[in-house]
C-alpha positions in Angstrom: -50.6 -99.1 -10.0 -53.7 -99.9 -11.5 -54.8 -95.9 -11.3 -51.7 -95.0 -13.2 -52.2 -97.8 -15.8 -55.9 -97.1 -16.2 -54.9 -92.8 -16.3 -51.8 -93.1 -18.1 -52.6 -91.1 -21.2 -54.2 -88.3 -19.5 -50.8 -88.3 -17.7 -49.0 -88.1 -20.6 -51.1 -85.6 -21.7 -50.7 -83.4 -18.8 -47.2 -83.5 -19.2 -46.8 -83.3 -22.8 -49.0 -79.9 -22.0 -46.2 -78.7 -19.5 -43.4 -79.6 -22.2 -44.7 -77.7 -25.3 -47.0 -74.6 -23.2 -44.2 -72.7 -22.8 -42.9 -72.9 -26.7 -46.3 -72.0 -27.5 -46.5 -68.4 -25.4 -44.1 -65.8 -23.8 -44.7 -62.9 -21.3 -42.4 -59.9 -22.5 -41.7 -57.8 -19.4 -41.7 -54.2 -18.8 -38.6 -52.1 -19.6 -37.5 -54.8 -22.4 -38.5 -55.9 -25.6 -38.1 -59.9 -26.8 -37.6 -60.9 -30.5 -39.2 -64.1 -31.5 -37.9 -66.1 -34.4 -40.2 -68.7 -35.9 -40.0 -72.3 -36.8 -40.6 -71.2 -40.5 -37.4 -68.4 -40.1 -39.9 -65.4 -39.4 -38.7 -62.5 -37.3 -40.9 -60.7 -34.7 -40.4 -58.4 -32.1 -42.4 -57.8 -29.2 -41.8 -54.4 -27.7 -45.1 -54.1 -25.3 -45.7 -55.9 -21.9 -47.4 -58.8 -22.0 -48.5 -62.0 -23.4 -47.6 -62.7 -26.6 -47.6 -66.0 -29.2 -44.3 -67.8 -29.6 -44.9 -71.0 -31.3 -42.2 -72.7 -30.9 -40.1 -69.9 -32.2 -36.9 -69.1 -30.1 -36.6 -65.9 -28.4 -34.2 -63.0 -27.1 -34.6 -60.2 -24.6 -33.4 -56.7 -24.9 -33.6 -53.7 -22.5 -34.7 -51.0 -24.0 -32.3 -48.7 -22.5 -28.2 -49.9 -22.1 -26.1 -48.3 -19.5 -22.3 -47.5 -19.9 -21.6 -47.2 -16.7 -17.6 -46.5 -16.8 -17.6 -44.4 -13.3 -14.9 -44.6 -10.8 -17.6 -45.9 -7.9 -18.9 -49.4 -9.1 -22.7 -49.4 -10.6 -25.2 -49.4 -8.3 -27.7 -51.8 -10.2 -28.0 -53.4 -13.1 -25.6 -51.9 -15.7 -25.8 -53.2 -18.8 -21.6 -52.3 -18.9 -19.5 -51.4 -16.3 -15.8 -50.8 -15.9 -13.6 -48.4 -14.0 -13.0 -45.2 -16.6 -12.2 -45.4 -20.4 -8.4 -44.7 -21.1 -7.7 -42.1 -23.3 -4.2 -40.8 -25.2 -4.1 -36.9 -26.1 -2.7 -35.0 -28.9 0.5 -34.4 -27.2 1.0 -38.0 -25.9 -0.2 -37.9 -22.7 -2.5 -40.5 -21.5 -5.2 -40.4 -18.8 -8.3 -41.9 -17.8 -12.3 -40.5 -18.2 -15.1 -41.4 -16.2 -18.5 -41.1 -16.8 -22.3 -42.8 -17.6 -23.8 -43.2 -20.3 -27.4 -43.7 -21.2 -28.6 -45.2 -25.0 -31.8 -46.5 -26.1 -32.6 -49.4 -28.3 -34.7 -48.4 -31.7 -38.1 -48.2 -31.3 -39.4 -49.5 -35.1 -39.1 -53.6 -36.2 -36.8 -53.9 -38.9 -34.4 -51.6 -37.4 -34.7 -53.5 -34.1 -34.1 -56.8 -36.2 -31.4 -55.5 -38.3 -29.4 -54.8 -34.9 -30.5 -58.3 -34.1 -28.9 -59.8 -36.8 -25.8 -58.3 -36.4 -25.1 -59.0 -32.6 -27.4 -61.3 -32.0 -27.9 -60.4 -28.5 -28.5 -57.5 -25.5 -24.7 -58.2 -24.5 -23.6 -58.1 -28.2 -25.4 -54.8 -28.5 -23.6 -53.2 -25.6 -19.7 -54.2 -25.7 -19.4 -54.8 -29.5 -21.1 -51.6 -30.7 -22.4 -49.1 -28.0 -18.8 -49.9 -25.8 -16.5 -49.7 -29.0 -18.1 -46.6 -30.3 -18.3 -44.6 -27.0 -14.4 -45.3 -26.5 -13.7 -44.3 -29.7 -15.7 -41.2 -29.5 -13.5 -40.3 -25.9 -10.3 -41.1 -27.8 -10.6 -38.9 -31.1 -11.8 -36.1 -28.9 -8.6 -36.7 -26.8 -7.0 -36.4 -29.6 -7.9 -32.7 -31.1 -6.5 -31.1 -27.9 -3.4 -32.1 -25.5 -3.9 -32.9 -22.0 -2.8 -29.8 -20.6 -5.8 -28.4 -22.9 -7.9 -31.2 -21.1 -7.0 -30.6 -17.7 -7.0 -26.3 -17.5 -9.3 -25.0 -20.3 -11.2 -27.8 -22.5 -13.1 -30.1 -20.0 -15.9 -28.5 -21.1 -15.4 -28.9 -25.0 -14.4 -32.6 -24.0 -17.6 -33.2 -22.9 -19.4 -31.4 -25.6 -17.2 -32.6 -28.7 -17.3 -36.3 -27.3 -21.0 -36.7 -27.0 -21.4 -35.0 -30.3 -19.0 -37.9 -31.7 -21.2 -40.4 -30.2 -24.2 -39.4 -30.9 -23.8 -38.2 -34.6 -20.7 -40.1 -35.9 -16.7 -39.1 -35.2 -15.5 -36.0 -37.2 -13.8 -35.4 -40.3 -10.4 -34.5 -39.3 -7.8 -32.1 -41.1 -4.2 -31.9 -40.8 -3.2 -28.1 -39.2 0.1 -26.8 -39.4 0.7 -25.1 -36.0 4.1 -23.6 -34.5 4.6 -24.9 -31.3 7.3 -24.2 -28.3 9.7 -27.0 -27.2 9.5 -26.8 -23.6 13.1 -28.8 -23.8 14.9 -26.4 -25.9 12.6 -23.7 -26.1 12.8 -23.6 -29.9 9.7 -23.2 -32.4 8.6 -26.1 -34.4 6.0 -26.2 -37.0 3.6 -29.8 -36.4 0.8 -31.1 -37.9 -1.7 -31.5 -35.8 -5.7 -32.5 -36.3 -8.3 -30.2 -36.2 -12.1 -30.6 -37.1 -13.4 -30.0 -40.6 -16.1 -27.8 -40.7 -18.1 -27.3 -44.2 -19.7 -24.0 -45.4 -22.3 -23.6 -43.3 -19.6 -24.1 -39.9 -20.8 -26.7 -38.9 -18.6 -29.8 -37.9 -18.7 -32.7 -40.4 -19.7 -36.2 -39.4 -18.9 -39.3 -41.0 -21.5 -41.9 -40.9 -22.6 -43.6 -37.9 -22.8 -46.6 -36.3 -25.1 -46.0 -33.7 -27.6 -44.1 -36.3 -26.8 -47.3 -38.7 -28.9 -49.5 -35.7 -31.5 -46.6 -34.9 -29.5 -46.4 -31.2 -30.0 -42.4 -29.6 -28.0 -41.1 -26.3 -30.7 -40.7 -24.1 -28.1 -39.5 -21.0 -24.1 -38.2 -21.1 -22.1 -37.4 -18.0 -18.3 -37.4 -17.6 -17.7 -37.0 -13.9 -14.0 -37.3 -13.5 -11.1 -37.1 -15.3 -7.2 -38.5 -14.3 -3.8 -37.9 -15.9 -0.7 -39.7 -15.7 1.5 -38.7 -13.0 4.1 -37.1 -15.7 1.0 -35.1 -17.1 0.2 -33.9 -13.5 3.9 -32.7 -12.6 4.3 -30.9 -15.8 1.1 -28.7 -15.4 2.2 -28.3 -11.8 5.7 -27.2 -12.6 3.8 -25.5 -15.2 1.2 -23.7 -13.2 4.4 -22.2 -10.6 5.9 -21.1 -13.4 3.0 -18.7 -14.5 2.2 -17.8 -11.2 5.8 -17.4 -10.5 5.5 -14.9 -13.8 2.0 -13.7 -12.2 3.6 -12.6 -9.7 6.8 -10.9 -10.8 4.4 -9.2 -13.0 2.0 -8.1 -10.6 4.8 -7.2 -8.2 6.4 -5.5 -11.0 3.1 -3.9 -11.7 2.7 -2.6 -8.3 6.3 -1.4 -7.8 5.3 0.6 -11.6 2.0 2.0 -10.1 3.9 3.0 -6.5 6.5 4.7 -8.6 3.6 6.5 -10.6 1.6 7.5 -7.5 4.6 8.4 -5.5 5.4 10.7 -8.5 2.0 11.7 -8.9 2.4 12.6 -5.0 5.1 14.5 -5.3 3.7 16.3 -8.6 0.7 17.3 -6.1 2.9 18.7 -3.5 4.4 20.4 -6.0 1.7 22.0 -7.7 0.0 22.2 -3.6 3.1 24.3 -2.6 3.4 26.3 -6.4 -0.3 27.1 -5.3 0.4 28.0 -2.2 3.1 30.0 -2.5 1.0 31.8 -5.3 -1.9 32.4 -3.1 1.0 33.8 -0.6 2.3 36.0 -3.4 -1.3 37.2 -4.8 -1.8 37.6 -0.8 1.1 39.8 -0.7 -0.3 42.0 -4.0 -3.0 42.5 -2.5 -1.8 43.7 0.6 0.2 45.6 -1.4 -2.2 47.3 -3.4 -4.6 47.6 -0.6 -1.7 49.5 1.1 -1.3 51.5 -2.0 -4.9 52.4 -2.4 -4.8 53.5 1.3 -1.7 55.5 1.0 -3.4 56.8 -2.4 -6.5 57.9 -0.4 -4.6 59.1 2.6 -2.5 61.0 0.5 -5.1 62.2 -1.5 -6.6 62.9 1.6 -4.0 65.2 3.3 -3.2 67.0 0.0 -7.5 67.8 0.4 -6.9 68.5 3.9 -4.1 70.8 3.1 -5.5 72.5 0.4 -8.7 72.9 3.1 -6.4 74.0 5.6 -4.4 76.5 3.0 -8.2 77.2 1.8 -9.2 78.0 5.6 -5.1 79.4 6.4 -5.9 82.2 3.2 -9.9 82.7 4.8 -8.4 83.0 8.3 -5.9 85.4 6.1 -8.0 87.3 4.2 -10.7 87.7 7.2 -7.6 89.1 9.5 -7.1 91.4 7.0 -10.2 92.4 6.9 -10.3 92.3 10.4 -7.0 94.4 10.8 -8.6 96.9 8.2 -11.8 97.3 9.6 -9.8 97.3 13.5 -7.6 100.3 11.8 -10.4 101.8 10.1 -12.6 101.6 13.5 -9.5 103.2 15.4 -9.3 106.0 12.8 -12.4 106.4 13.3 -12.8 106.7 16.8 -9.6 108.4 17.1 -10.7 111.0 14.3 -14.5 111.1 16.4 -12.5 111.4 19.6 -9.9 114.7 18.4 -13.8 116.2 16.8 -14.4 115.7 20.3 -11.8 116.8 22.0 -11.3 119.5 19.9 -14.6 120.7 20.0 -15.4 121.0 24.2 -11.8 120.5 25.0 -12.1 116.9 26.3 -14.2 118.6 28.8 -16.5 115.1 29.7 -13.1 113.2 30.0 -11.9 115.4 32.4 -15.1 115.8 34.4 -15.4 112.1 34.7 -11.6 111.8 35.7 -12.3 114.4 38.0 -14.9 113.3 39.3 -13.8 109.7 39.8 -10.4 110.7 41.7 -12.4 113.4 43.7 -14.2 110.4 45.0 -11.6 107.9 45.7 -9.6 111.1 47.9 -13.2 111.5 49.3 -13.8 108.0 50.4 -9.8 108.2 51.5 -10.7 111.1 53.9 -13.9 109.2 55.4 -11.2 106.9 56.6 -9.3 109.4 58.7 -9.8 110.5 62.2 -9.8 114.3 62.2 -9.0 114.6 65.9 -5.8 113.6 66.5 -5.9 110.8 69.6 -2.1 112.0 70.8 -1.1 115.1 70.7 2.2 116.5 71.2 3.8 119.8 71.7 6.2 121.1 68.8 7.0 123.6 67.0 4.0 124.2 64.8 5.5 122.3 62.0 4.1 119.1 62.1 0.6 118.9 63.2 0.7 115.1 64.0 -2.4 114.5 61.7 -2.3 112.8 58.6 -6.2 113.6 58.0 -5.0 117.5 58.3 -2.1 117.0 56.2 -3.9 114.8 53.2 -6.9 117.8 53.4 -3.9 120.4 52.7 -2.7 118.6 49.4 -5.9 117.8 48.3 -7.1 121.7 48.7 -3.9 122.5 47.1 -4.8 119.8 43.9 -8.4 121.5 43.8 -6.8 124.9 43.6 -4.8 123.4 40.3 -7.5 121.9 39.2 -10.1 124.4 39.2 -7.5 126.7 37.6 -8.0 124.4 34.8 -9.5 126.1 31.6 -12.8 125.0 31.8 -14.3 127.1 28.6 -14.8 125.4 25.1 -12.2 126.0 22.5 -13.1 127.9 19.6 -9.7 126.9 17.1 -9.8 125.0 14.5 -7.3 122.3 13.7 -5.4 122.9 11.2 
């Protein structure tokens, strides 16, 4: 007891230390920034790690980035935000639901950094009363310029792209547009007003002012991941969607009954033409023969009339040289016949008759040779017959020598008359 009585101001020194240290000095960590405000009103912000001199002022922490997170999946982590999708109405009344992240940084410079300050007063202030309210409102004017069939088959894209361009750099002007449009009830036109995006002269959309530029906050990261429709929404472009393919394929049946029809007739045009053709390369098949036949029967024909003339040619030769041939044949014969009566007129024929002579003297001399003179029988008669033909053949040949020789054997001395 005496220790603490005799020590009891150091004591209360120590812990009069340990009660104002921590108004005196702050540690700012990494990834945030802390604005200090002083005793005396004075605003400070310290954006670097560290140590840094707080004096008693009061301080508030900011992270440098805030997260939207407004994905289907909960946030893994510390999200500054996070809900399940932002709902969403589209020009045509539908409503649905995107889901998504987003990513937006905190200004870098003081008195931005303290404006935004003094306007939400804190990191949670920052995120659902501007950063929150603006993104929603960015998702729900884009909805807005298209319907949700536009959404769900052709603009997800342009969603995207229009809506971060509306966060970033302020919602856009809008126009009224009057468009005819199709009730799919009655199937009647109608002419609506719808909104469109003003553009200025230079096309490019126009902006009006910002709240996020106002505070100096930037989109550092964008995603939209998913998006849902109502379950009305979803049956319509489904009823929709068989209806056109319904139409795709009539059309494309249609289409292929039209080009079976055209090839079919195309087909039978080919066969046409194939059999035209053919029966034309039959008929110029035929002419041909034809006139091949013709040419031959021209040259044969020519051929025989050559042939015949050659033969008439060779018929009048053959002709002409019998003639001749006759001529000179009779003019020989006179001849010789005219030599011959010199002849025989001159000696009488006599070396004709000589040789005649001659020649049958032989052939009875060779005919004797061939007899036997004595007679192998011999029989008594009367003296008529001598029984030998030898004897009898000598007597008529003695008796044609005695004619013979009586022939006149002199030379004729008349002359023909």
């Amino acid at each position: 007891m005496s220790f603490i009585l005799k020590n009891i101001k150091y004591i209360l020194i120590i812990i009069a230390l340990a009660i104002v240290l921590p108004s005196l000095a702050g540690i700012n960590n990494a990834g945030q920034r802390t604005l200090v405000q002083y005793p005396n009103g004075t605003l400070v912000v310290q954006f670097e790690p560290g140590i840094y001199l707080q004096l008693f002022g009061r301080t508030t922490v900011y992270n440098d980035v805030i997260t939207f997170d407004f994905d289907k999946a909960k946030s893994i982590g510390d999200a500054s935000i996070d809900q399940s999708g932002i709902p969403v109405r589209y020009q045509d009344g539908g409503t649905g639901t995107i889901y998504g992240k987003a990513r937006l940084n905190l200004p870098n410079d003081e008195p931005t950094m303290i404006t935004a300050h003094k306007a939400f007063r804190s990191n949670q202030g920052i995120a659902h009363k501007l950063i929150k309210t603006v993104t929603e409102e960015s998702m729900n004017l884009t909805a807005g310029l298209m319907t949700s069939e536009e959404a769900y088959t052709e603009k997800r894209g342009t969603f995207t792209e229009w809506s971060r361009d509306q966060l970033q750099n302020g919602k856009y002007k809008t126009e009224l547009k009057q468009v005819i449009l199709s009730e799919e009830a009655t199937g009647k036109q109608v002419v609506r007003n719808v909104p469109v995006i003003a553009f200025n002269q230079q096309g490019l959309a126009v902006h009006l002012d910002s709240d996020l530029k106002t505070y100096g906050v930037s989109v550092s990261g964008y995603q939209i991941t998913d998006w849902n429709f109502e379950a009305k929404t979803l049956k319509q472009i489904a009823a929709k969607r068989e209806a056109t393919m319904a139409i795709i394929t009539a059309k494309a049946q249609a289409e292929q009954a039209k080009q079976e029809a055209i090839t079919a007739e195309e087909k039978g045009k080919a066969a046409v033409i194939k059999a035209k053709f053919e029966k034309e390369v039959e008929k110029q098949r035929a002419v041909t023969d034809a006139e091949k036949k013709k040419e031959v029967a021209i040259i044969t024909a020519s051929q025989k009339v050559d042939v015949a003339e050659q033969e008439k040619l060779e018929a009048e030769q053959k002709k002409f040289s019998a003639k001749e041939y006759k001529q000179e044949r009779i003019l020989r014969g006179e001849g010789d016949a005219a030599y011959k009566r010199l002849v025989m007129s001159a000696d009488g024929a006599l070396a004709q008759k000589l040789e005649a002579w001659v020649k049958v003297n032989q052939n009875y001399a060779a005919a004797i040779s061939k007899q036997k003179w004595v007679p192998e029988i011999q029989m008594a008669g009367d003296g008529v017959n001598s029984g030998n033909a030898a004897n009898d053949l000598l007597s008529l040949f003695l008796a044609k020598t005695a004619k013979d020789i009586s022939l006149d054997m002199n030379i004729s001395t008349k002359k023909r008359k």
